[in-house]
C-alpha positions in Angstrom: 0.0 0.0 0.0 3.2 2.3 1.1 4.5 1.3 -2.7 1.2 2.5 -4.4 1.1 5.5 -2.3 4.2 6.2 -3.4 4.2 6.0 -6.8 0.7 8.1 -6.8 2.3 10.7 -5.0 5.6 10.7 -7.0 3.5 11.0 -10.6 1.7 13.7 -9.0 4.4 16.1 -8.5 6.0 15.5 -12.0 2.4 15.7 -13.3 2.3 19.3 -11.2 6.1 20.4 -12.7 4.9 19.6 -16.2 1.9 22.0 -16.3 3.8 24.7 -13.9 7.2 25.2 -15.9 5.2 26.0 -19.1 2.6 28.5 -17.4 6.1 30.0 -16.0 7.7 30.2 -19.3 5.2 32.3 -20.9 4.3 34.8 -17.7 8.3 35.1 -17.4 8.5 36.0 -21.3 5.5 39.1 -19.9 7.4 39.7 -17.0 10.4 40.5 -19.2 8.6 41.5 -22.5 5.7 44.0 -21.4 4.7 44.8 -24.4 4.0 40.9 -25.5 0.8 41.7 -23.4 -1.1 43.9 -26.0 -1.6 41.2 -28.0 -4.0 39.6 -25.6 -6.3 42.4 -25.8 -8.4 41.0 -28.7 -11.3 44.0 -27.6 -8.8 47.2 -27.3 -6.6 46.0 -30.3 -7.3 49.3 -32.1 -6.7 51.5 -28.6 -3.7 49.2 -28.6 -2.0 49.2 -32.2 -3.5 52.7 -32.9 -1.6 56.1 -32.4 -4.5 58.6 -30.4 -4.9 60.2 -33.7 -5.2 57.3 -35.4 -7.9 56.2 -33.4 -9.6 59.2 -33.5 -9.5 59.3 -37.4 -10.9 55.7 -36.9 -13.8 56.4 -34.9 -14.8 59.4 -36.8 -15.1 57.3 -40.0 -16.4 54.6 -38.0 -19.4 57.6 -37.1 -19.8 58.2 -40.6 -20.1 55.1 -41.7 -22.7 54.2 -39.7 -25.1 57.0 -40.6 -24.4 56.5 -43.9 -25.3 52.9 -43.9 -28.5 54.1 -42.0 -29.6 56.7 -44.3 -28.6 53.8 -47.2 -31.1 51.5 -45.4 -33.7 54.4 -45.7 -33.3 55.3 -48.9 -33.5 51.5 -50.0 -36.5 51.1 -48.5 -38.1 54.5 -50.0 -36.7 52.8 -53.6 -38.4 49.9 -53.2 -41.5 51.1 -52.0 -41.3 53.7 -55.1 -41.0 50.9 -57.3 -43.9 49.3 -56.5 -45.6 52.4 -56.4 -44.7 52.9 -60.1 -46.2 49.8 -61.1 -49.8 50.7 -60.1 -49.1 54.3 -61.2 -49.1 55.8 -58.0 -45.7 56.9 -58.5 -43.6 58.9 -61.1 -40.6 57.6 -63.1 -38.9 61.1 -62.0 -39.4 60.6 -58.5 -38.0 56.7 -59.0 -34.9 58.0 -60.8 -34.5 61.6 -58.3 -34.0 58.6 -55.4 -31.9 56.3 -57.2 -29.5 58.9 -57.6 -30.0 59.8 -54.3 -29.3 56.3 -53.3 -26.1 56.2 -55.4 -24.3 59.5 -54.4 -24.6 58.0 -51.2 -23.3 54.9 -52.0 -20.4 57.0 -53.3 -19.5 58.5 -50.2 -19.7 55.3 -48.4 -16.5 54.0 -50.8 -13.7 56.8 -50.0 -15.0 56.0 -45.9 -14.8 52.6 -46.5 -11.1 52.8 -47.9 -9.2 55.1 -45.6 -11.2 52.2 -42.7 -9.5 49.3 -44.4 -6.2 51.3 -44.6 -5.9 51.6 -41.0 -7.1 47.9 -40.0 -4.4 46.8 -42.4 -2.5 49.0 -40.6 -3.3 47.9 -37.4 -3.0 44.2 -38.6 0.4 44.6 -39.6 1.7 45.8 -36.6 -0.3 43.0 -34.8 1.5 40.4 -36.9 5.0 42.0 -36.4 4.9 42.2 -32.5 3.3 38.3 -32.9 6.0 37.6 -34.6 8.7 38.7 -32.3 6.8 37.2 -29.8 7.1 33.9 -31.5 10.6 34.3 -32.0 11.3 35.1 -28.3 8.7 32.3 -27.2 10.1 29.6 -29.8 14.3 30.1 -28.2 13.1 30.4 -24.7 11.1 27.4 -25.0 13.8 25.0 -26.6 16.7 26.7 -24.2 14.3 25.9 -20.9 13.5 22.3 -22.1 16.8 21.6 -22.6 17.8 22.8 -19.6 14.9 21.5 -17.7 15.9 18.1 -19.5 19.8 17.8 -18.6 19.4 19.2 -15.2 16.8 16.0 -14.6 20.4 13.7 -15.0 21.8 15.4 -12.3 18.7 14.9 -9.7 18.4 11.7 -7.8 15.1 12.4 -6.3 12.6 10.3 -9.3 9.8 12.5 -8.6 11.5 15.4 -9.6 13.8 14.0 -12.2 11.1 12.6 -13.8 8.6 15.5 -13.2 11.7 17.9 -14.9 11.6 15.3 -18.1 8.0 15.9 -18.3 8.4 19.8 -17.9 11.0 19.7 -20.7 8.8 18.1 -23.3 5.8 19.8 -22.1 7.7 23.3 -22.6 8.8 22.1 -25.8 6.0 20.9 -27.1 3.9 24.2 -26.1 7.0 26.5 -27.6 6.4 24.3 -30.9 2.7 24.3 -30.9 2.5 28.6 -30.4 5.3 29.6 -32.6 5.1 26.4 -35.7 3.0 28.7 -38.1 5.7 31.6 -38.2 8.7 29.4 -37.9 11.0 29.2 -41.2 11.2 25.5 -42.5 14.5 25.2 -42.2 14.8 26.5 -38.6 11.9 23.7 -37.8 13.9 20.6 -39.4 17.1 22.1 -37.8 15.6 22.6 -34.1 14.1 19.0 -34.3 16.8 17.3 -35.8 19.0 18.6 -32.3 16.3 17.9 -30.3 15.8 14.3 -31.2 19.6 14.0 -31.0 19.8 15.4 -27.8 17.0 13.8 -26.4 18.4 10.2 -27.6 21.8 11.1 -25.6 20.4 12.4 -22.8 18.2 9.2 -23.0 21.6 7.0 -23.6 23.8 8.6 -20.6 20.6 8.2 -18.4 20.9 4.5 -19.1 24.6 3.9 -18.5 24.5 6.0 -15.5 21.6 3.8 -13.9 23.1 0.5 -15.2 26.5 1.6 -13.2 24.2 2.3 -9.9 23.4 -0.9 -10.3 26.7 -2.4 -10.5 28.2 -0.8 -7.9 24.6 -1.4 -5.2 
């Protein structure tokens, strides 16, 4: 029963190391990298990525835009209603065609609004996509540096729990740093980067052998 014990408890703490050192890896990369934080701000991302005039400009046209889709809405309906109108004759053809145009010079205005808005969203989008990117960069190194460290520095621990709980922390750190950076990695640096790592994890993996076959000899 002591055994069983044991063995639940020892799982437990390298279950509790693998899901901690990752959670630390990315606060520590917040701690360090304060500005890696705006990009969690999915509902400020203009307030964020905007200059304050920029946002301004944005919200102005935003203003626009909206009345001017309003009175669009209007003056569709009056169209419409004119149409219909004109078929049982209680409507003129002039007053049809004075609202289309109506309609159209307000379409018109809606397109110049429209552009300068998409201008500064792709604006805003690239500079969301270059601070991602660093981000990536800095997560993907920090990742593979701590999982390789977190990896050796299990050979040198004789407690199991924690030597095995650091070997779990190491793939689980590398495996996350992977996972949130593998879209804006280069292909070459991917096949590179796991190339060393399955090299290094197949030493680490030989030298962990030998060392416990020697224990063994000399017990």
């Amino acid at each position: 029963m002591k055994a069983i014990f044991s063995i639940i408890k020892d799982l437990g703490i390298a279950i509790i190391l693998a899901i901690s050192f990752p959670i630390c890896v990315h606060l520590g990369i917040n701690v360090f990298y304060p500005q890696f934080q705006d990009l969690q701000f999915w509902g400020n991302r203009e307030k964020k990525f905007l200059t304050t005039q920029e946002f301004k400009r944005l919200d102005f046209l935003n203003q626009q835009e909206s009345a001017l889709r309003n009175q669009i809405d209007e003056k569709s309906w009056s169209e419409n209603l004119a149409l219909n109108n004109l078929k049982t004759e209680k409507e003129t053809k002039e007053n049809v065609e004075k609202i289309h145009g109506e309609l159209k010079a307000l379409r018109d205005a809606l397109k110049p609004i429209d552009k300068e808005r998409a201008e500064i969203h792709d604006l805003l989008d690239e500079r969301f996509k270059k601070l991602s990117e660093e981000r990536s960069s800095v997560v993907f190194y920090v990742s593979l540096f701590t999982a390789l460290l977190l990896i050796i520095a299990s050979l040198f621990i004789p407690v199991p729990a924690i030597s095995v709980g650091l070997i779990l922390s190491g793939i689980a750190v590398g495996i996350d740093g992977y996972w949130r950076t593998w879209n804006y990695l280069d292909a070459r640096l991917k096949f590179i980067s796991l190339i060393i790592a399955i090299v290094l994890l197949i030493a680490i993996s030989f030298i962990s052998f030998y060392r416990s076959k020697d224990k063994k000899r000399k017990k």
